[in-house]
C-alpha positions as CSV (number, residue, x, y, z in Angstrom):
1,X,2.1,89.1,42.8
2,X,-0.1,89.0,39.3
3,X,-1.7,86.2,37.4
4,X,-1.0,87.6,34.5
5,X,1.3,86.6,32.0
6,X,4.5,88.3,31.5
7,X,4.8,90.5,28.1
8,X,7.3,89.9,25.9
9,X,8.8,93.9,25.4
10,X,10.7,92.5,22.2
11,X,7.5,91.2,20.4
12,X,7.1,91.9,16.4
13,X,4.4,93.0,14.4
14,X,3.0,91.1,11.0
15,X,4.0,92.4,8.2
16,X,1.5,91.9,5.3
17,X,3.0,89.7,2.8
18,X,1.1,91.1,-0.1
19,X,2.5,92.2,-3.2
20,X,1.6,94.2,-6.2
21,X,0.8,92.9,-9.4
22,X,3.2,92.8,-12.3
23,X,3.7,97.1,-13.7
24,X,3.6,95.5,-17.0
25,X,4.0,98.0,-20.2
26,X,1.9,101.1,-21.0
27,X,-1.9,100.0,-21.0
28,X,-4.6,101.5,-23.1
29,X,-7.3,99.6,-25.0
30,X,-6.9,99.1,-28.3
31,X,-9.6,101.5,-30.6
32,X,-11.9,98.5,-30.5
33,X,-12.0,97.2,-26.9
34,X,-12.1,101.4,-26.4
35,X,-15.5,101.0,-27.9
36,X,-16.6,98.0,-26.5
37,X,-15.9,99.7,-23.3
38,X,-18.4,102.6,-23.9
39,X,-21.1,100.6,-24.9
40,X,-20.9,98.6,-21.8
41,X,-20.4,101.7,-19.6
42,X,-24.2,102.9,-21.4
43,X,-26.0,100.0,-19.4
44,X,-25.2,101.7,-16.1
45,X,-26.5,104.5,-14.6
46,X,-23.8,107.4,-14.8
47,X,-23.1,107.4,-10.8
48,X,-22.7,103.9,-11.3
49,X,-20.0,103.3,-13.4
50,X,-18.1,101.6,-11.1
51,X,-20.5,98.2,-11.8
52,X,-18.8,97.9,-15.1
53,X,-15.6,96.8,-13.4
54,X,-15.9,93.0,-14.1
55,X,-16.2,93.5,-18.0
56,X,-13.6,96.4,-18.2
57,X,-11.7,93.7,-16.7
58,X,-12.4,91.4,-19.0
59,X,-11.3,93.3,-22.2
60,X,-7.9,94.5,-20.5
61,X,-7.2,90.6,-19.8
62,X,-8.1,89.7,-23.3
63,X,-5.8,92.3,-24.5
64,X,-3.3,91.8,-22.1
65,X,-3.0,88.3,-21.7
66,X,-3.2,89.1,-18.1
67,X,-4.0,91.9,-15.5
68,X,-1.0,94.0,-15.0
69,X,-0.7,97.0,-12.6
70,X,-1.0,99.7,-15.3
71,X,-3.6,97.9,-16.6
72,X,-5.1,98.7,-13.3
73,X,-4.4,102.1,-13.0
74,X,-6.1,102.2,-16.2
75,X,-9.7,100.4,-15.5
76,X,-10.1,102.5,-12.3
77,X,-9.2,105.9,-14.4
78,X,-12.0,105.0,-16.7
79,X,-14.7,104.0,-13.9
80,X,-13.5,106.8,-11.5
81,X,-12.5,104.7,-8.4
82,X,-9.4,104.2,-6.9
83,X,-6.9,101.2,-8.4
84,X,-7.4,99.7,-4.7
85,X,-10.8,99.4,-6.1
86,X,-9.9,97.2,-9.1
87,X,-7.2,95.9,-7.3
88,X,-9.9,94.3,-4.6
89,X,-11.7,92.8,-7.8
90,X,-8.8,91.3,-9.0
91,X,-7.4,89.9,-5.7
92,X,-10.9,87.6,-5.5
93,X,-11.7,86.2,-8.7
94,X,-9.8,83.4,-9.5
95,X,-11.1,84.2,-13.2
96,X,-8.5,87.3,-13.2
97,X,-4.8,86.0,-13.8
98,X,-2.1,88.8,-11.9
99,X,1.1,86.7,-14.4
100,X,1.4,85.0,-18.1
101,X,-0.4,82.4,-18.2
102,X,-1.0,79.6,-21.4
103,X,-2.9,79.7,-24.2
104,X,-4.8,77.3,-22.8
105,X,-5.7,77.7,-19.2
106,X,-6.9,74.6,-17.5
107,X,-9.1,74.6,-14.2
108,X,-9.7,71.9,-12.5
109,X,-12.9,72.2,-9.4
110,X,-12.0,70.9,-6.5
111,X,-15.1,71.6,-4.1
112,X,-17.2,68.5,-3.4
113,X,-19.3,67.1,-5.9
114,X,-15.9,67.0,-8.3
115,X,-14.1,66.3,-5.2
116,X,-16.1,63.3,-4.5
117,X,-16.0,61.9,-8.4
118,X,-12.3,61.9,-8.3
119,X,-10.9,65.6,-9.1
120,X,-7.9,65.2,-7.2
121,X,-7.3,62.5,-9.2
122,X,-7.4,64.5,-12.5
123,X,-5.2,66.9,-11.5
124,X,-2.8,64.0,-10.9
125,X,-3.4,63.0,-14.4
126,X,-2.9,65.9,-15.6
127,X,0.2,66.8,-13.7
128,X,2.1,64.2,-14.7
129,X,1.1,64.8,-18.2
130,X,2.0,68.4,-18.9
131,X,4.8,68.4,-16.4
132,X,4.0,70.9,-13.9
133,X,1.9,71.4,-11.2
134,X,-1.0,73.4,-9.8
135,X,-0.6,77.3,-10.7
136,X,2.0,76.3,-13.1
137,X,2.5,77.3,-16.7
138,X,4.7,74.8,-19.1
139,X,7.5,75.8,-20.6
140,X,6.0,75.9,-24.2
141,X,3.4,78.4,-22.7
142,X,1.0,76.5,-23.9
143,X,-1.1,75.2,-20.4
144,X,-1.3,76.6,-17.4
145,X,-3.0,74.4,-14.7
146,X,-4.9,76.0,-11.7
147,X,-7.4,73.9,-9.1
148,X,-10.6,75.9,-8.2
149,X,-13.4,76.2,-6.5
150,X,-16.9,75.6,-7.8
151,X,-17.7,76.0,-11.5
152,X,-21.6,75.9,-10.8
153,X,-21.8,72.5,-12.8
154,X,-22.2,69.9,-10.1
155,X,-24.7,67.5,-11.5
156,X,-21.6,67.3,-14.5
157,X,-18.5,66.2,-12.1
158,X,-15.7,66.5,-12.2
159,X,-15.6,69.8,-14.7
160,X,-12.8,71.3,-16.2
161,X,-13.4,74.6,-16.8
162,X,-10.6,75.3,-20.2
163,X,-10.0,79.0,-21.1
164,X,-14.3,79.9,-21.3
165,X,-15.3,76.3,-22.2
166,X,-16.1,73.4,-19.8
167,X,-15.2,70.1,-20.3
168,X,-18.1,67.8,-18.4
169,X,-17.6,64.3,-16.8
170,X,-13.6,64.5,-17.0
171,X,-12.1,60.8,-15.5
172,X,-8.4,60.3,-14.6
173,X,-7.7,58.3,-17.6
174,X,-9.4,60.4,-20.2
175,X,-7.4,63.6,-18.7
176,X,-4.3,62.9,-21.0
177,X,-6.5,62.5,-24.2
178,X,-8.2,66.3,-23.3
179,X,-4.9,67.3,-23.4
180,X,-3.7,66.1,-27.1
181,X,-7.2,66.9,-28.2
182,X,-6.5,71.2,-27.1
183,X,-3.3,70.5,-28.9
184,X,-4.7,69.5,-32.3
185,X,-8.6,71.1,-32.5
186,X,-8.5,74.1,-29.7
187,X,-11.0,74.7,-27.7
188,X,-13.5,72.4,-30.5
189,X,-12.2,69.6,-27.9
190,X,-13.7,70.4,-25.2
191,X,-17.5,69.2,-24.4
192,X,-19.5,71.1,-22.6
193,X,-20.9,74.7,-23.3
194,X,-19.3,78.1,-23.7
195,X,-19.4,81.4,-21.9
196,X,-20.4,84.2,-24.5
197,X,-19.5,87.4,-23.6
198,X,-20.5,89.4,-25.6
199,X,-17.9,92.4,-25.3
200,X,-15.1,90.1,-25.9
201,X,-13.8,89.7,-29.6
202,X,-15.8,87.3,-31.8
């Protein structure tokens, strides 16, 4: 006689659901992002080259569009690690986009302080206006909406981050507005300040 319970001899294993991102075509930087790439590499020590991932990153999604596999392949060939490497960096930053995605990519925070001032409701609002929902891109290519988490402007919520621009104190009602406003002026809509990076093109 045992306590124990009885095992189940036909059990089955997980199977990791993960997939690979899209092969894409033939990467390689353009002659200019090449050289942006080598000034940035300078600012490291030479057994540190693998710090430079984020902005390597950054250029191949600006050239890109998005991060494909060869594009990849091609970051951790130019920083000697392995594409698991990049792959890893990818896989966490939300900032990193694996498909297409709009010219105008709109990211809504969701962590508390936007939470509490009615973020949920502004991805409603915007929803309904463009037509599609979270992780979404409309059919014009023009928007893709994503929620995320915290865009380090808390005392400004809720913030939408759009493309490399925020857009502070965003209500339910003046969601729809933002959005005709990125059609007609760009990102000269939006109101709050802008990342600079200074590898990217002017």
């Amino acid at each position: 006689m045992t306590f124990h319970p009885k095992m189940a001899y036909d059990a089955t294993f997980h199977k990791s659901a993960r997939t690979l991102e899209d092969e894409g075509p033939p990467f390689v930087y353009t002659p200019e992002n090449r050289a942006r790439f080598e000034e940035i590499v300078k600012r490291y020590p030479p057994d540190r080259r693998r710090s430079a991932v984020l902005p390597a990153l950054y250029l191949a999604q600006d050239q890109a569009g998005y991060i494909t596999a060869n594009a990849i392949r091609y970051v951790a060939g130019l920083l000697s690690i392995t594409p698991a490497d990049v792959e890893d960096v990818v896989s966490f930053y939300t900032m990193f986009h694996t498909k297409p995605v709009g010219t105008f990519v709109v990211q809504v925070c969701r962590t508390l302080s936007c939470a509490l001032n009615g973020a949920e409701r502004v991805t409603e609002s915007l929803t309904a206006k463009l037509g599609i929902k979270p992780g979404e891109t409309d059919r014009s290519g023009t928007f893709t909406l994503v929620e995320v988490e915290c865009l380090g402007a808390c005392d400004r919520a809720p913030v939408v981050m759009v493309n490399d621009a925020w857009h502070e104190r965003l209500t339910p009602e003046d969601a729809p507005r933002l959005v005709d406003d990125l059609r007609a002026r760009g990102e000269a809509a939006v109101s709050g300040c802008h990342h600079v990076i200074e590898q990217r093109k002017p």
